[in-house]
C-alpha positions in Angstrom: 10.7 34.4 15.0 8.8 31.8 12.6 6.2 30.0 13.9 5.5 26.8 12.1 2.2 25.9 10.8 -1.0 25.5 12.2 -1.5 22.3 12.9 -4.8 21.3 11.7 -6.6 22.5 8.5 -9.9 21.8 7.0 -10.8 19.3 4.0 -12.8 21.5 2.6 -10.0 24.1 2.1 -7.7 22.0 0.2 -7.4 22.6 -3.3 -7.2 19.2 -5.0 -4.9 18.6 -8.0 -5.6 15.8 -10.6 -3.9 13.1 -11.9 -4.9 10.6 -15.2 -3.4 7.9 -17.0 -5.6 6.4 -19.7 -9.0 5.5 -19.2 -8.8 3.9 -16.5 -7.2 6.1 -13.5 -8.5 9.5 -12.2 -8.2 11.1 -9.2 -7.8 14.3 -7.4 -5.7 14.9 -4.3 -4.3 17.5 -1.8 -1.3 17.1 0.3 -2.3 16.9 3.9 0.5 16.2 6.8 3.8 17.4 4.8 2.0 20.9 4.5 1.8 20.5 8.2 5.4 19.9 8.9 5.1 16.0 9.1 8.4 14.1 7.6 7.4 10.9 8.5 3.5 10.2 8.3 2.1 11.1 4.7 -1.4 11.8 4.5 -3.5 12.9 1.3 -7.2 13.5 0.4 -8.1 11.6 -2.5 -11.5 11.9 -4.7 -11.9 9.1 -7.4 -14.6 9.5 -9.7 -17.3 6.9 -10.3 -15.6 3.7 -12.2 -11.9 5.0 -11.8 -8.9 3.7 -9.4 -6.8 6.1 -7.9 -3.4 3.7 -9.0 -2.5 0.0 -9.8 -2.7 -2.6 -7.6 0.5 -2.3 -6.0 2.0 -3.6 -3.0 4.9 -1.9 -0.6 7.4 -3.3 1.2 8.2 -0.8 3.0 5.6 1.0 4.4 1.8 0.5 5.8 -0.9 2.1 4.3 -4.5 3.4 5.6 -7.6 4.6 4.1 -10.3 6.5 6.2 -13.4 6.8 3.9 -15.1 10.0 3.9 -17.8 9.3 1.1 -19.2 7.3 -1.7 -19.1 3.6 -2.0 -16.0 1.6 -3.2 -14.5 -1.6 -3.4 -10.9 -2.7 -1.9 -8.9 -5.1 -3.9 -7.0 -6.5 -1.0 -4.8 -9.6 -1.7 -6.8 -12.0 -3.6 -10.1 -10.9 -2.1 -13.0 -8.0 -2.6 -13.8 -5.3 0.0 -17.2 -2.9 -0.3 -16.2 0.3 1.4 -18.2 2.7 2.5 -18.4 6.3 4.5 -17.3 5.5 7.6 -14.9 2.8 7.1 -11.0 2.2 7.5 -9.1 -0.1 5.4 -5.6 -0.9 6.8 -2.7 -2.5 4.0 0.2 -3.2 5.5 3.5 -3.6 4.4 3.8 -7.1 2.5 4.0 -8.7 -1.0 1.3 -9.7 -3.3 -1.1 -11.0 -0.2 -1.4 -7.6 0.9 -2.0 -5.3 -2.6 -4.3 -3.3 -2.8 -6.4 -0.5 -4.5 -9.5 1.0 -3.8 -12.2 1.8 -7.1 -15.1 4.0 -6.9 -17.9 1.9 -7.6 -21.2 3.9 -7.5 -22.7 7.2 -8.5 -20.9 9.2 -6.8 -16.6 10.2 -6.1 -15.1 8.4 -3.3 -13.6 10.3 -1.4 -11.1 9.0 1.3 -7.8 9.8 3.3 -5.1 8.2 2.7 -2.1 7.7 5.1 1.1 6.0 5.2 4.3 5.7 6.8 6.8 7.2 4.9 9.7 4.8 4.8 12.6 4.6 1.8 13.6 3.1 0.0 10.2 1.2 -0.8 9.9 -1.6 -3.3 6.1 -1.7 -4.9 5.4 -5.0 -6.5 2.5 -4.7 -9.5 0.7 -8.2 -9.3 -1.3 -7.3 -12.3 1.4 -6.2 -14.6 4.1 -8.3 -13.6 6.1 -4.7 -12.3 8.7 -3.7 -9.6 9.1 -0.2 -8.7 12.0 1.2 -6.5 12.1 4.6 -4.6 15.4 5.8 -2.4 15.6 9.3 -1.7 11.8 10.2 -1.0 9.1 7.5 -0.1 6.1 7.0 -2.5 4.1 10.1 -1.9 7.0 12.3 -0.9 9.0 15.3 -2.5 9.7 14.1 -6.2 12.7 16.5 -6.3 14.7 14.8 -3.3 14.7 11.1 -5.2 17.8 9.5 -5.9 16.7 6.4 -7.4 13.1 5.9 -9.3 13.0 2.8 -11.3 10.4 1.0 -12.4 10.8 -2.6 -14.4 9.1 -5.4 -15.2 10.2 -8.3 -13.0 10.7 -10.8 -15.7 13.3 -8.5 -16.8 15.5 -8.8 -14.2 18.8 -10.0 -14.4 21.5 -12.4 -12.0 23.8 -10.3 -9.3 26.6 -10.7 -11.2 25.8 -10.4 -14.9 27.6 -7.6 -16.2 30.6 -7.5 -13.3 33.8 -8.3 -14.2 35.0 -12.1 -13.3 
């Protein structure tokens, strides 16, 4: 008989893996709930070093996000408005357009550290506010298994062209 996994774990275990683009994102993170059996709350521990942001400003339309700060100090882009985060906090984005983006930067000497949890919901559409991007994901929901997407598209929104264009008449 299989017994399915234990179902708590410590932070302090996890093994965190990073991710960079550029200069300007860094972070580390570790894969909490799906190691745990969960299909349909994602949860991560993310560390972001001093100055960096974790990813874009982004919005979903799908699916709420929350972030449980464990240390450092921060600050929440949130819509068009500025957050300082701190240990002990929770910053709740929910689903939405451009009113409720959001990204969280480590702002002072130290990593932030933080949990991050979301409904997993697909497909999700992420609108970029600052770059003008769409993002689509069917198959998987942002944070989940890369391998089971169908669909991953990312374009800029400008780009994008009428219904019909392209159908026969």
């Amino acid at each position: 008989m299989t017994h399915p996994p234990a179902p708590v774990v410590r932070l302090d275990t996890l093994t965190l893996v990073p991710q960079t683009h550029g200069t300007t994102f860094h972070a580390a993170m570790a894969a909490i709930a799906a190691p745990l059996g969960a299909t349909r709350l994602g949860a991560r521990l993310v560390e972001v070093p001093p100055g960096k942001a974790a990813w874009p400003f982004h919005s979903h339309h799908a699916n709420d996000e929350l972030f449980l700060i464990l240390s450092g100090t921060g600050e929440l882009r949130f819509g068009d408005t500025r957050h300082a985060v701190t240990a002990g906090m929770v910053a709740v984005c929910p689903a939405g357009g451009a009113e409720t983006a959001h990204q969280l930067i480590a702002t002072g000497d130290a990593p932030l550290r933080y949990v991050a949890v979301s409904t997993m919901n697909e497909p999700d559409v992420m609108e970029y506010p600052d770059s003008g991007k769409i993002t689509v994901f069917a198959g998987a929901a942002p944070g989940g298994d890369k391998a089971r997407r169908r669909v991953v598209a990312s374009f800029r929104a400008a780009d994008a062209v009428d219904y019909w264009q392209g159908e026969p008449a």
